[in-house]
N, C-alpha and C positions, 0 to 999 in steps of 0.2 A: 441425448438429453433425457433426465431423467424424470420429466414432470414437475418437478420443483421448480417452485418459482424462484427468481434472484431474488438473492439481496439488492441490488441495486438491476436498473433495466438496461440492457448493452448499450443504449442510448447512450446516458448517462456515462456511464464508464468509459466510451469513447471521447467523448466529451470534455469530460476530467484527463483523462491521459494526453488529449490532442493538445490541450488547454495549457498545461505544466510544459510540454514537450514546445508548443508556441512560446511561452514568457521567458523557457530557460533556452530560447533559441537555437535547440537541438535535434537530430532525426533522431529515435529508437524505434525499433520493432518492437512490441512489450503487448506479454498476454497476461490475461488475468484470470485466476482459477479462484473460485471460492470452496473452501475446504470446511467438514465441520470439525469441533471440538479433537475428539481423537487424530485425526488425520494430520492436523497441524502439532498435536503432542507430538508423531511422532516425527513428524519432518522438523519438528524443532527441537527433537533429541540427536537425529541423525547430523542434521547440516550444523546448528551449534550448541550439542555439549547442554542442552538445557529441556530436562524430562516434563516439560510444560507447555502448554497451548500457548499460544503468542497473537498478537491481532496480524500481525505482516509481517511477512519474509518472501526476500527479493535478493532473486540470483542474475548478474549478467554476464556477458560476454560481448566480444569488441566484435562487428560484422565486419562483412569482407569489404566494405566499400569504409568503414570509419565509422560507421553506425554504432549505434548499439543496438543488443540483442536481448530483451530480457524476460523473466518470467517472475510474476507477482503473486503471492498466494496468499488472501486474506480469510480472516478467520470471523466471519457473523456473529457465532456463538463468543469471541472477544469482544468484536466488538459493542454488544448490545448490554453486556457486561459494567463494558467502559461509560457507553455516553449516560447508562442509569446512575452510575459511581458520580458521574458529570452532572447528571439534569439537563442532558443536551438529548436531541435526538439522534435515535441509533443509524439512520441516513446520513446524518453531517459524520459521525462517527467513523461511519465507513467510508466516506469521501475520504475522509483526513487520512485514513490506512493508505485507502487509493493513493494518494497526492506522497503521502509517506514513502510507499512502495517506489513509486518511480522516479520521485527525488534521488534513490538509492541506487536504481538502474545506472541513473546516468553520470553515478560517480560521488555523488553529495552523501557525508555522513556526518554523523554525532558523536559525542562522547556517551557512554553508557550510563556514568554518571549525570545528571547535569544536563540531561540532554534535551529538557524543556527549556533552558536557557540556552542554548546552539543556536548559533547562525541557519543551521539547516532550519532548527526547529518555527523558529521566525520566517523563514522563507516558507516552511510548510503553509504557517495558519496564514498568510496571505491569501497561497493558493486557496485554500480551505474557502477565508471569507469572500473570495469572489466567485469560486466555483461551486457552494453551496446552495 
């Protein structure tokens, strides 16, 4: 630990994780790394092709029992970005990445386009407005 306070308190984030993994009535293992600015540039140059910072990016794999297995990595400096573009606060922000991220683990995605009108994207801010 690096002395740095979270963005969000482990609380919290287990919370939100337990809470999506409860309503979409699924097991994952799923960690959650907060990464700043650069770090997520470059993880989101390496993993998809795109030289720019991103609020979430979420990698899984199947576990040996049917589980899933995943890792989450949200970007503060996106998010706090995003909820000022919003008028929302940078906490609901980062929930939504959260709830985003593990939607993804467990199989659920978007179109690239459009994708605030997705199915996913509706199941997100459910999550959002109950676990905010």
């Amino acid at each position: 630990m690096s002395g740095r306070r979270l963005p969000l308190p482990p609380g919290v984030v287990r919370r939100v994780v337990e809470g999506v993994l409860a309503g979409e009535r699924r097991r994952a293992s799923i960690s959650v790394t907060f990464l700043g600015r650069d770090a997520m540039r470059r993880l989101n140059a390496e993993h998809k092709g795109r030289d720019e910072p991103t609020g979430v990016i979420a990698f899984t794999l199947p576990g040996p029992r049917g589980e899933r297995v995943g890792d989450v990595y949200i970007c503060p400096w996106v998010a706090r970005r995003e909820a000022a573009a919003r008028r929302i606060p940078a906490r609901q922000e980062l929930i939504r990445l959260l709830v985003h991220g593990t939607l993804h683990v467990l199989g659920r995605d978007h179109p690239d386009a459009g994708r605030e009108g997705s199915a996913m994207w509706r199941r997100q801010e459910r999550y959002v407005e109950a676990l905010a």
